[in-house]
C-alpha positions, 0 to 999 in steps of 0.5 A, a space after each residue: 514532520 514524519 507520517 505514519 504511511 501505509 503501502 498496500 502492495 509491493 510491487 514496482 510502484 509499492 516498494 519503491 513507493 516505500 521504500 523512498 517515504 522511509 528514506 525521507 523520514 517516514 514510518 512506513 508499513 508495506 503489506 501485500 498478499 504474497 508471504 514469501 515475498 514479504 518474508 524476502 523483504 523483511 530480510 532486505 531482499 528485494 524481489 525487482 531490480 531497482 539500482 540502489 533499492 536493496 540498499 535503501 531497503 536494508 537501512 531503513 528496514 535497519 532503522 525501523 523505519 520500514 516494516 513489511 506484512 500480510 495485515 490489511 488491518 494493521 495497515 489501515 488501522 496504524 496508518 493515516 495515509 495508505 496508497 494502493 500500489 495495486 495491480 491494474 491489469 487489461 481485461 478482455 476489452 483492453 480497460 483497466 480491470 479495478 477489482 484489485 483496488 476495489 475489493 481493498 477499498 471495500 476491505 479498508 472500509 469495512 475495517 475502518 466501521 468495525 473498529 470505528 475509526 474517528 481519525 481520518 484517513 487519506 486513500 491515495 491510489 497510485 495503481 494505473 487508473 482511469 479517470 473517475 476511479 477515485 469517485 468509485 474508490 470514495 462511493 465504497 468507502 461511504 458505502 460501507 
């Protein structure tokens, strides 16, 4: 059975993270911030190298099967399950600077309340994390 499956950035981890949940049947949606790589996607022209990946990406863009954006929104709304592929990189101490996935947690919420949302949602974080992250992502997403 396909699912409806949002990819909030499309980065290594994100577009081949799609890209391969298209490829097995899903719908997926990948967004990210950056409009010139998604409109380099939604040709098929992917920004990394992956072997095989632009292929992937052709067909299953072909099939309607992946589609890119820049809406938070529609990505939240139209999705039952999103990952955040998102950057995690060092801060000045060596830990992992969240801000990325916490201001996307915090966005996803606020987008869930004003459109009150009923359907659940599954928050999968597949950016590099620590330990205890998903008790931060899931204290946001009831704060707000």
């Amino acid at each position: 059975m396909s699912k409806n499956i949002g990819i909030v950035g499309t980065g290594y981890v994100g577009l081949v993270t799609g890209t391969c949940f298209a490829e097995s049947g899903n719908q997926v949606l990948c967004i990210d911030i950056d409009q010139k790589k998604i409109e380099y996607l939604q040709k098929g022209i992917s920004p990394i190298y992956e072997p095989g990946l632009e292929h992937l990406l052709s067909r299953n863009i072909a099939n309607g099967r992946l589609k890119f954006s820049t809406n938070l929104e529609q990505c939240i709304l139209e999705n039952e399950i999103i990952f955040f592929c998102l950057p995690t990189p060092p801060g000045a101490d060596g830990s992992a600077d969240l801000h990325f996935v916490l201001d996307v947690a915090k966005q996803a919420s606020q987008i869930i309340s004003k459109h009150n949302v009923l359907d659940r949602k599954v928050f999968v974080n597949k950016s590099t994390v620590p330990v205890g992250t998903a008790r931060l992502v899931e204290a946001i997403v009831k704060e707000h």
